[in-house]
C-alpha positions in Angstrom: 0.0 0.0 0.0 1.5 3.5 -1.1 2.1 6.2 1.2 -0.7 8.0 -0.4 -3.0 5.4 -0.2 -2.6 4.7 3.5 -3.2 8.6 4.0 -6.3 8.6 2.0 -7.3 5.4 4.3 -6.5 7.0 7.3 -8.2 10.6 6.4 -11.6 8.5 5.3 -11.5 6.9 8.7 -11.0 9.9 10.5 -13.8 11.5 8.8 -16.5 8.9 9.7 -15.2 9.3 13.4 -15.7 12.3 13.4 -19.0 12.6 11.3 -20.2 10.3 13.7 -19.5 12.4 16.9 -20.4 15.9 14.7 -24.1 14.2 14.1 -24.3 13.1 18.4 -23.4 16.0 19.7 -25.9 18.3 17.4 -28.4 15.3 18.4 -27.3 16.2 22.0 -27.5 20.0 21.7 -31.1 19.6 19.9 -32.4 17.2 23.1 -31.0 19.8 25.4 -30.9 23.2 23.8 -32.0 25.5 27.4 -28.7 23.8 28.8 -26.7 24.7 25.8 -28.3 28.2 25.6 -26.9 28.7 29.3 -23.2 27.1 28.6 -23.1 29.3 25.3 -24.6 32.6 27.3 -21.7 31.9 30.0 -18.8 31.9 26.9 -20.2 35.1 25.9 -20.3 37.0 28.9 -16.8 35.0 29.8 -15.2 37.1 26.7 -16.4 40.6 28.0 -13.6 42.7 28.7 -16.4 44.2 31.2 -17.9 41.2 32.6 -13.9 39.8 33.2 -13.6 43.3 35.2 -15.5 41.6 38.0 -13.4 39.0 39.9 -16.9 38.0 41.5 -19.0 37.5 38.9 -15.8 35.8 36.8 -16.0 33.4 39.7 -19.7 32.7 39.2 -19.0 32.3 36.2 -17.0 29.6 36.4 -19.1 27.6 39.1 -22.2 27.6 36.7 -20.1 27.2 33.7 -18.8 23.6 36.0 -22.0 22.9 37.3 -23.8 22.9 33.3 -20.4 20.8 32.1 -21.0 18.2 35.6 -24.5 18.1 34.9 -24.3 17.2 31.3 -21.3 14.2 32.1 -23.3 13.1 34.7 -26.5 12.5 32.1 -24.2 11.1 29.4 -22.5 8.4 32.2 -19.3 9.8 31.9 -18.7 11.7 34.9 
């Protein structure tokens, strides 16, 4: 098997992998869309330069943005 043909092999493989985990996870986000909503609202206000101002709220931030991540492991069995 050529060089090329292994890398052809490999890149079609790779592809299906990840085809398959592209098409779960917008399954996932479409069966849960209020808990992506909430993760998604927490990266935007976590890229304010005026939000990151506040060392309290940052902190919030980050305990929700851990709690939604937990929370969505836990359903999915692989916390």
């Amino acid at each position: 098997m050529s060089h090329s043909t292994m890398n052809q092999s490999t890149v079609s493989q790779s592809t299906a992998n990840h085809r398959g985990l592209v098409e779960a996870s917008l399954a996932n986000l479409r069966e849960h869309r209020a808990d992506a909503a909430r993760w998604l609202a927490v990266e935007v206000l976590m890229s304010d330069p005026d939000a990151l101002a506040d060392d309290e709220l940052v902190d919030r931030l980050c305990r929700l943005q851990d709690r939604l991540e937990a929370q969505t492991r836990q359903r999915y069995g692989v916390a």
